[in-house]
C-alpha positions in Angstrom: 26.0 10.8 -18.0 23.2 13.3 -18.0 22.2 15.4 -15.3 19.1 18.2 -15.1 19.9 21.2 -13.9 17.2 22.6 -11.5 18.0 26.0 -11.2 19.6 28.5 -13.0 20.9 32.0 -12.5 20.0 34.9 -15.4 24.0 34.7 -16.5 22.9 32.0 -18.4 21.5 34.6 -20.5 25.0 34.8 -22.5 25.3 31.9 -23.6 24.0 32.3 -27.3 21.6 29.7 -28.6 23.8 28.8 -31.3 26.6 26.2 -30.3 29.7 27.5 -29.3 32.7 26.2 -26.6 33.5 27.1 -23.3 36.1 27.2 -21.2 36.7 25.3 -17.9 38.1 28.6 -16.2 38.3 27.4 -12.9 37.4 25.0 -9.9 36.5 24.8 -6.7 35.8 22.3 -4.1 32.2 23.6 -4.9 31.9 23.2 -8.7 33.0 24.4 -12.3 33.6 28.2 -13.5 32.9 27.8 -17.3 34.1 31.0 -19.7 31.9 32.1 -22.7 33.3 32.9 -25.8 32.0 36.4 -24.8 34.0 36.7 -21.9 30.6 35.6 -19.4 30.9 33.2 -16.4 28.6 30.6 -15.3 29.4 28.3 -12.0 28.0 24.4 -12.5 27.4 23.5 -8.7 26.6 20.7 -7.3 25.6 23.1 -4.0 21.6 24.4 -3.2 22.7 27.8 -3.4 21.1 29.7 -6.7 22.6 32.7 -7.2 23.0 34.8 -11.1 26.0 33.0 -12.3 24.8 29.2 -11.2 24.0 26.4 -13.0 22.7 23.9 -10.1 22.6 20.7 -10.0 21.6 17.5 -7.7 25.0 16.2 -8.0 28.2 17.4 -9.7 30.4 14.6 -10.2 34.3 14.5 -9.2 37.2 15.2 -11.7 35.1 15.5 -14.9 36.8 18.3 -16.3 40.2 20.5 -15.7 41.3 24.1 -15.7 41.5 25.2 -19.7 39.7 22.3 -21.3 36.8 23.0 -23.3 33.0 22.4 -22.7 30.5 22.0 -26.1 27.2 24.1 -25.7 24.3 23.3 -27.7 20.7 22.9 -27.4 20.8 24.1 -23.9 23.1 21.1 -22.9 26.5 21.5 -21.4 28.8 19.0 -23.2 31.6 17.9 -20.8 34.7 15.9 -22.2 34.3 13.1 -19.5 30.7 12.5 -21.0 29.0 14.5 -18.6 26.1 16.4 -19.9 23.9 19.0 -18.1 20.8 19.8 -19.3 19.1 23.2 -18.5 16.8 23.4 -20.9 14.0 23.0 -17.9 15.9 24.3 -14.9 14.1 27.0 -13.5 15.4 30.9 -13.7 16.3 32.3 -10.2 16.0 35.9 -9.0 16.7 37.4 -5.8 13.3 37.6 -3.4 11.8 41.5 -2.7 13.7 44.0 -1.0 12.6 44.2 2.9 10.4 47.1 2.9 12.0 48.6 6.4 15.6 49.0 5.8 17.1 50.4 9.8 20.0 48.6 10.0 21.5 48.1 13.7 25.0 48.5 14.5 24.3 46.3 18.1 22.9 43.7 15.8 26.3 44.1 13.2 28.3 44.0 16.3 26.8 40.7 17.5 26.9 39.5 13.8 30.6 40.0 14.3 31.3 38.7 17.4 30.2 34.9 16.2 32.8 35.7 12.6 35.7 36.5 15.5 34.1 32.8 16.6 35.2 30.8 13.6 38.5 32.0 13.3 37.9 32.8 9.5 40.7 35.1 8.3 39.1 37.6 6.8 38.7 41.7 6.0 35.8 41.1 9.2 38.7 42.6 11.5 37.7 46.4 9.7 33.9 46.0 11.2 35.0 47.3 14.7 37.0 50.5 13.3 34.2 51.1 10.8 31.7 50.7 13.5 33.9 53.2 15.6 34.4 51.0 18.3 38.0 51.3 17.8 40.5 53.2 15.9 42.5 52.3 12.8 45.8 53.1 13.6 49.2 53.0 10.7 50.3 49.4 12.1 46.8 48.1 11.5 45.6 46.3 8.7 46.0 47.2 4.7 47.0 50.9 4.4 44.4 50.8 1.5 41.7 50.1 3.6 42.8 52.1 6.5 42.6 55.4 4.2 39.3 54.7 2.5 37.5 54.3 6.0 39.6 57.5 6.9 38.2 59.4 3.8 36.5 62.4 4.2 35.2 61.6 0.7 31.1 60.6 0.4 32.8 58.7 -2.6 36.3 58.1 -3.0 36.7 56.5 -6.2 40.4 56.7 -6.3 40.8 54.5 -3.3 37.6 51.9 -4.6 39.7 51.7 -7.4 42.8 50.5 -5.5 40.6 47.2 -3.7 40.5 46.0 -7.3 42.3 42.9 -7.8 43.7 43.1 -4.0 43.9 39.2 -2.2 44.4 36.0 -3.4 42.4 33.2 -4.8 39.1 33.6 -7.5 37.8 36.1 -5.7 40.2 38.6 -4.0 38.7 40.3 -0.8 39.5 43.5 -2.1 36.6 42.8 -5.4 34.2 41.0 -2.0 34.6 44.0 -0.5 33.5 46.6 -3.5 30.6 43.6 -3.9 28.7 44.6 -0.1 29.3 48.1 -1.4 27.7 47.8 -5.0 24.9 45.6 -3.4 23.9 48.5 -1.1 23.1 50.8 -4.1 21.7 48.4 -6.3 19.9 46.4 -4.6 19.0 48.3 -1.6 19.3 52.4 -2.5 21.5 53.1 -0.3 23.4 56.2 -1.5 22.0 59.7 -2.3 22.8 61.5 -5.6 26.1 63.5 -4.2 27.6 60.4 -2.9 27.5 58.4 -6.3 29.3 61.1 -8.2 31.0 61.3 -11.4 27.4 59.9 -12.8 29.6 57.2 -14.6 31.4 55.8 -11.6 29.7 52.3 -12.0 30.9 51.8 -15.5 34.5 53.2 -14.5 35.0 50.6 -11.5 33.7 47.6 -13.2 36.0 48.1 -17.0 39.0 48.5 -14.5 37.7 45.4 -12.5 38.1 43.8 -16.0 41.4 45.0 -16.3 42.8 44.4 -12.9 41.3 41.4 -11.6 40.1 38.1 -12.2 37.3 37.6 -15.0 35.3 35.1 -12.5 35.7 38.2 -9.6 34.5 40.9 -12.5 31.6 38.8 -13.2 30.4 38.7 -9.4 31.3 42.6 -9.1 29.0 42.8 -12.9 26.2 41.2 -10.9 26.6 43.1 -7.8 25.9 46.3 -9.6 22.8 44.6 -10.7 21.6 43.7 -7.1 22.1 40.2 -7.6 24.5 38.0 -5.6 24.5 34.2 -4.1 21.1 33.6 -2.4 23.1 33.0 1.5 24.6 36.6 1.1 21.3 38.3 0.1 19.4 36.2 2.7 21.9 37.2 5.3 21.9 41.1 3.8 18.2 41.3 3.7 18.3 39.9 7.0 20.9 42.5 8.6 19.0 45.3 7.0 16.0 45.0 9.4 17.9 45.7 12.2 16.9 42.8 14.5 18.5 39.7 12.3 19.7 36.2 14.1 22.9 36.6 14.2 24.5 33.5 14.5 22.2 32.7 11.3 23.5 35.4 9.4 27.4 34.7 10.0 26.6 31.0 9.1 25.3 32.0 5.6 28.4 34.7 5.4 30.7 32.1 6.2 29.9 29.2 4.1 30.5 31.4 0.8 33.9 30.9 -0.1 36.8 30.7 2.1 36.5 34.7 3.2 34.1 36.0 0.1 31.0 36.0 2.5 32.4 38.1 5.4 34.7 40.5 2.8 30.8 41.0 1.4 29.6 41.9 4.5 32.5 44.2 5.7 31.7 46.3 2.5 28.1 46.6 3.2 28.9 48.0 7.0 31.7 50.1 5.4 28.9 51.9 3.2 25.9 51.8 5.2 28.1 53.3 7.9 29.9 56.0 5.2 26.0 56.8 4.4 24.5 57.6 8.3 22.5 54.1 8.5 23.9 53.1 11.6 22.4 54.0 15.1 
């Protein structure tokens, strides 16, 4: 049963050359987290989305595999137990496009963004975006008390309180990791920090070896990538897209909620929470 892969993300980078096994670390109604034997993710998908940790392909089969089994890697072909085989060998590597070259992010066009989340009835961290955006007031019987003091910080960086989103939800991904993604995305990919707000120097490396430590490998690997400026293509489309200031928004929520079941809008609520924490908001 073998399948091309068309597209691949630069995770795919860890898997050595020589053959090794994987393991099936988890699955989702949109494909198959596989674990290296050094501790890297990849995600086989049957879904059009690229993004660093994809493998895509046209069409991912039902119940070929299960949570711990092992996958056979070699000569660029993923060897599945059911006889599936996916061949990457010729996929093509995916990047993220250019950074928009005017970043003047609006919080009118974040507020509209929000209004069609509120739509869908997705439960979500989105319910932050109006405190952050000052529209309201976060008051004690509100909400996570975690959140509620970091967006109360009078700290440019309060790594004490990052540190305590780690691990925090349920599921793959926890909301607290999504939310530390929108932040990491902002200064990776987009700059968004000066140098006395990213202090100690090493902050980076601290947050993402207690990621490892406190949450999920799969939600490590996505934070890993985030601090690269890399994340699915629908939350960099929809990123890119907020950051000119005068983005559709009912696009944009659609892209933010067809990632996971809250991943997309946690993403988002991080980026508001820092692009607000940073003075980008008019």
């Amino acid at each position: 049963m073998p399948i091309n892969a068309s597209t691949v993300g630069e995770a795919i980078e860890s898997l050595d050359k020589n053959s090794q096994k994987l393991i099936v670390q988890g699955i989702t109604s949109q494909g198959i987290f596989l674990k290296s034997q050094v501790n890297e993710i990849v995600f086989v998908t049957g879904g059009k989305y690229p993004g660093p940790l994809t493998i895509n392909v046209p069409l991912l089969p039902e119940d070929v595999t299960q949570p711990g089994e092992e996958v056979g890697y070699a000569d660029q072909r993923l060897l599945f137990k059911s006889g599936l085989c996916v061949n990457i060998k010729n996929a093509a590597l995916w990047s993220p496009p250019d950074i928009p070259k005017i970043i003047q992010p609006s919080s009118q066009n974040i507020s509209d963004v929000y209004d069609f989340i509120q739509q869908s009835g997705v439960q979500s961290l989105g319910y932050l975006i109006p405190s952050i955006l000052n529209f309201t007031f976060l008051n004690d019987t509100v909400g996570e008390a975690r959140f509620i003091d970091l967006i109360r910080s009078k700290k440019p960086l309060d790594l004490a309180s990052l540190e305590k989103l780690l691990g925090w939800g349920r599921g793959l991904t926890p909301s607290g990791d999504d939310f530390l993604c929108g932040i990491a995305l902002a200064i990776s990919r987009y700059s968004i920090c000066s140098k006395a707000m990213v202090q100690p120097e090493d902050w980076q490396n601290s947050l993402q070896e207690k990621a490892r430590q406190k949450t999920t490998l799969i939600s490590a690997s996505i934070l890993k990538w985030a601090f690269r400026g890399q994340s699915d293509k629908r939350i960099i489309d929809a990123f890119d897209e907020v950051l000119t200031g005068n983005g559709n928004p009912k696009r944009i929520s659609n892209r933010l909620l067809s990632w996971g079941s809250s991943s997309g809008v946690d993403t988002f609520t991080g980026l508001v929470f820092w692009l607000s924490r940073c003075g980008y908001l008019y």
